[in-house]
DSSP file (Angstrom, degrees, kcal/mol; ACC not computed):
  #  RESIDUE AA STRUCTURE BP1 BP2  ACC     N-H-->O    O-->H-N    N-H-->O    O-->H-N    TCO  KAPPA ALPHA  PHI   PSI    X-CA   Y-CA   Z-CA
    1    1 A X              0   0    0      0, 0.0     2,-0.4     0, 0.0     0, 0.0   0.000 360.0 360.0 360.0 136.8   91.2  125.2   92.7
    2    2 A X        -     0   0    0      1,-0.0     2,-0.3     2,-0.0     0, 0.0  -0.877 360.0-134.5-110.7 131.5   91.9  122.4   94.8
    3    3 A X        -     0   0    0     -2,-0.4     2,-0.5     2,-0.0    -1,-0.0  -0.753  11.9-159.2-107.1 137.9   93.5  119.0   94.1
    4    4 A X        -     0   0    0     -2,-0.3     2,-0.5     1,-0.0    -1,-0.0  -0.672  13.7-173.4 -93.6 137.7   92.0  116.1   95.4
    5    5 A X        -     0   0    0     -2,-0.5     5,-0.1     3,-0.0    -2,-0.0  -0.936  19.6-131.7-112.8 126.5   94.3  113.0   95.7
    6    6 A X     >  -     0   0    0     -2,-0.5     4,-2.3     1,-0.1    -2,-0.0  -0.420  32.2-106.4 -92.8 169.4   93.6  109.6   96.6
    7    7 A X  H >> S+     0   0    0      1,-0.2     3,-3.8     2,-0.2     4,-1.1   0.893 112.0  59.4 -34.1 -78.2   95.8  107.8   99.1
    8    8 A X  H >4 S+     0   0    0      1,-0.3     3,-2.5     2,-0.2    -1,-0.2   0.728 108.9  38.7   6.7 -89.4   97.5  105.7   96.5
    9    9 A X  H 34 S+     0   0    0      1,-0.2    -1,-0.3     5,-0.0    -2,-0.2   0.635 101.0  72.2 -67.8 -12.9   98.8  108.2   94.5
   10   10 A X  H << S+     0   0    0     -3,-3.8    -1,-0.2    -4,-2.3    -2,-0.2   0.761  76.6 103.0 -67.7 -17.5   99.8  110.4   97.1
   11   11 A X    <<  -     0   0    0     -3,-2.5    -3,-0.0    -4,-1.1    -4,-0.0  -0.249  64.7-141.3 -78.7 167.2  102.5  108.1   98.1
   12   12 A X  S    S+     0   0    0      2,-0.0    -1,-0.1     0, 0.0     2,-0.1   0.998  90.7  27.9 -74.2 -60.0  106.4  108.8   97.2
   13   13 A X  S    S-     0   0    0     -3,-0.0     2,-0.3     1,-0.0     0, 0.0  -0.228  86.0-123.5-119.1 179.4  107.3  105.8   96.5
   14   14 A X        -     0   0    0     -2,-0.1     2,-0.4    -5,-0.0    -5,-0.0  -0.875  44.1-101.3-124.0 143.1  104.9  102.4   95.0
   15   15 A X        +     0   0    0     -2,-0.3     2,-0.2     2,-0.1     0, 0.0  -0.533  58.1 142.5 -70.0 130.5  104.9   99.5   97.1
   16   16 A X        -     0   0    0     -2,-0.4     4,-0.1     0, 0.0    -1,-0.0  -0.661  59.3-110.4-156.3-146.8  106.9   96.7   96.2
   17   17 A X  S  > S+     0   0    0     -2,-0.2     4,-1.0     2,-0.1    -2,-0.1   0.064  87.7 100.2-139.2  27.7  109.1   94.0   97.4
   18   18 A X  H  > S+     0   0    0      2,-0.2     4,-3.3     1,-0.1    -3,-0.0   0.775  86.0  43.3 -70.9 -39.2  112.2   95.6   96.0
   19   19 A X  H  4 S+     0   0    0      1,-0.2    -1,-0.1     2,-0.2    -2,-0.1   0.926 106.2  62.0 -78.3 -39.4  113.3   97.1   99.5
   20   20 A X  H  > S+     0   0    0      3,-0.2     4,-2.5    -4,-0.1    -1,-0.2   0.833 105.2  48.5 -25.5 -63.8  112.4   93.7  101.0
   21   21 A X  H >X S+     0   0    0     -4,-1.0     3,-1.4     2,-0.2     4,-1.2   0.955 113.1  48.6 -34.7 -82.9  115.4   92.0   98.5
   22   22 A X  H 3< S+     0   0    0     -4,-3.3     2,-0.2     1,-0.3     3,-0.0  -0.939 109.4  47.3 -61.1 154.0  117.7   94.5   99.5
   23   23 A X  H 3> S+     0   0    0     -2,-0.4     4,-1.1     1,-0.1    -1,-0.3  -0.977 117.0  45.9 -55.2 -58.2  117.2   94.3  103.3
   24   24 A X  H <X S+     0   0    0     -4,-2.5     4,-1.9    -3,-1.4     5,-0.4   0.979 112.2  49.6 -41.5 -74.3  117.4   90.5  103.1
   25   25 A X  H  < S+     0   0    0     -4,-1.2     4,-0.2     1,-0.3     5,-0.2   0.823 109.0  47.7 -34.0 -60.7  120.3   90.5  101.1
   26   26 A X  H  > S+     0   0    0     -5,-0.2     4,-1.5     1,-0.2    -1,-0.3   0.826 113.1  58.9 -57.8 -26.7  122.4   93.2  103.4
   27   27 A X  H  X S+     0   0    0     -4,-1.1     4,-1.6    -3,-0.2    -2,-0.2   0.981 113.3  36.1 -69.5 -43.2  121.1   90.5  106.5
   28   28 A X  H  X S+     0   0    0     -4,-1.9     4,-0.8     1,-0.2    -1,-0.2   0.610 117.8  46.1-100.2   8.7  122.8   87.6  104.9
   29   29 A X  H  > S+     0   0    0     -5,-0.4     4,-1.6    -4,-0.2    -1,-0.2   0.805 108.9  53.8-105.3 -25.7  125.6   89.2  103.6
   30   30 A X  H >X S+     0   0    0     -4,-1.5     4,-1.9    -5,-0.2     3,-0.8   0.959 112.0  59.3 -49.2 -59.0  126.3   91.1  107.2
   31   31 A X  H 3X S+     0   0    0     -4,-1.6     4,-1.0     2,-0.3     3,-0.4   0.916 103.3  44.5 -17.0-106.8  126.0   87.2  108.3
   32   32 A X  H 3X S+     0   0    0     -4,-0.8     4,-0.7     2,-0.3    -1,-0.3   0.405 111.0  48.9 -48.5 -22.2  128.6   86.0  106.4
   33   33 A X  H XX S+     0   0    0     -4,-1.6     3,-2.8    -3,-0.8     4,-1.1   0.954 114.6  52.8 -75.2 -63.2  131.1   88.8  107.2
   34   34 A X  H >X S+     0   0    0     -4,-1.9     4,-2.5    -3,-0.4     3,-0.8   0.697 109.0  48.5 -13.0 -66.3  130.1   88.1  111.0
   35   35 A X  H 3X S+     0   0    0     -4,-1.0     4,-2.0     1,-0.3    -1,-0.4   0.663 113.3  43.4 -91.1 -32.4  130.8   84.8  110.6
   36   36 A X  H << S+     0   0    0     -3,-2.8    -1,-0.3    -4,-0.7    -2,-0.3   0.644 111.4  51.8 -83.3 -11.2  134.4   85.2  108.8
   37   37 A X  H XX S+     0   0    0     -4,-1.1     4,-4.0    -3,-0.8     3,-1.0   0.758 115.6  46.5 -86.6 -46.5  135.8   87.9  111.1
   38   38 A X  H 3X S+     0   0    0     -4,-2.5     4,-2.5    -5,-0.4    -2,-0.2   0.950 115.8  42.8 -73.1 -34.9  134.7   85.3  114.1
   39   39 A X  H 3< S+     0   0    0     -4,-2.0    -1,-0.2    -5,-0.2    -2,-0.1   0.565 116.3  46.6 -93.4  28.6  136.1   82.2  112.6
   40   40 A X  H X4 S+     0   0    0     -3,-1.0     3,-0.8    -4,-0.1    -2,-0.2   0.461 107.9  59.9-127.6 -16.4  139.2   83.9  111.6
   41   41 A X  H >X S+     0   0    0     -4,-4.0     4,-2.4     1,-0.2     3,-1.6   0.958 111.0  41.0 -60.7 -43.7  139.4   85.6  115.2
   42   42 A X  T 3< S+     0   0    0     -4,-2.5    -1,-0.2     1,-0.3    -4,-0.1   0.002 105.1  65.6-102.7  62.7  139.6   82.2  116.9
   43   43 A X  T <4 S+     0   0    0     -3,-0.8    -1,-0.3     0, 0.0    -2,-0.1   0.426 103.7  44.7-132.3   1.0  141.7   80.9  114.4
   44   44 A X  T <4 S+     0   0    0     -3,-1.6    -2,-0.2    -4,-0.2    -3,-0.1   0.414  79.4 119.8-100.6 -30.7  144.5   83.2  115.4
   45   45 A X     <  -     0   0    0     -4,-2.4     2,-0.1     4,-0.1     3,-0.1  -0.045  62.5-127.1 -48.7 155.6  144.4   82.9  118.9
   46   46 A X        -     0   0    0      1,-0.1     4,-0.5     5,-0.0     5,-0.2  -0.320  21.6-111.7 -90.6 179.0  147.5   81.6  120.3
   47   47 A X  S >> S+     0   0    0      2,-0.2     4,-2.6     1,-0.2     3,-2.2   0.914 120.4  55.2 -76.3 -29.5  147.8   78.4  122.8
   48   48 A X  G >4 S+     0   0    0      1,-0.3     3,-1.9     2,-0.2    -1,-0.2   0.990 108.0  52.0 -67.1 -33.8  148.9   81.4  126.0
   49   49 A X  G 34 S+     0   0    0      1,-0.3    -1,-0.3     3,-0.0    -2,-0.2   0.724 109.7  42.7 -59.9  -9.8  145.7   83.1  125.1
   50   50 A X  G <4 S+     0   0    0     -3,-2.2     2,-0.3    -4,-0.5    -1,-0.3   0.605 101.7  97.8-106.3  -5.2  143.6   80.0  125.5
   51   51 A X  S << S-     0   0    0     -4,-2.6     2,-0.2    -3,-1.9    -5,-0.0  -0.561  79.5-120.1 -72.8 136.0  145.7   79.3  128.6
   52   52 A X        -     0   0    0     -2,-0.3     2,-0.2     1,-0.0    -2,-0.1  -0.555  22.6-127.0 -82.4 148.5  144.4   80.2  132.2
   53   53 A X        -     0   0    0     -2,-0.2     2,-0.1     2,-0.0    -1,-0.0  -0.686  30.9-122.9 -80.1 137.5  146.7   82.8  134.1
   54   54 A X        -     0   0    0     -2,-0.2     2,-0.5     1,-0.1     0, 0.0  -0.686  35.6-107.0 -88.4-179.1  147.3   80.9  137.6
   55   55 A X              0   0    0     -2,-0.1    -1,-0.1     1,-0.1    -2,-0.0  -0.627 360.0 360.0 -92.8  55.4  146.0   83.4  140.5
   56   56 A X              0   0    0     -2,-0.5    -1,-0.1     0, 0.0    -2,-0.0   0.209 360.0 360.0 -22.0 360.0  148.5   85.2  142.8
């Protein structure tokens, strides 16, 4: 005997906006390390690093 299923129920998982959260959430939080590793790189630099080398 063969079972019929409709689409719906066939699926693994239920649609929802759970995955949606977490996706958002990892974006802003990615963000915000991004954004403290870059202002804490040019907050280290030193004056010779911001200094031009003259040319030989």
């Amino acid at each position: 005997m063969r079972r019929v299923f409709s689409a719906f129920r066939a699926r693994q998982g239920g649609r929802g906006q759970r995955i949606l959260l977490v996706l958002l959430i990892s974006l802003v939080l990615v963000s915000a390390a991004w954004f403290a590793v870059e202002t804490y790189g040019t907050s280290i630099e030193t004056d010779r690093t911001l200094q031009t080398q003259p040319a030989s």
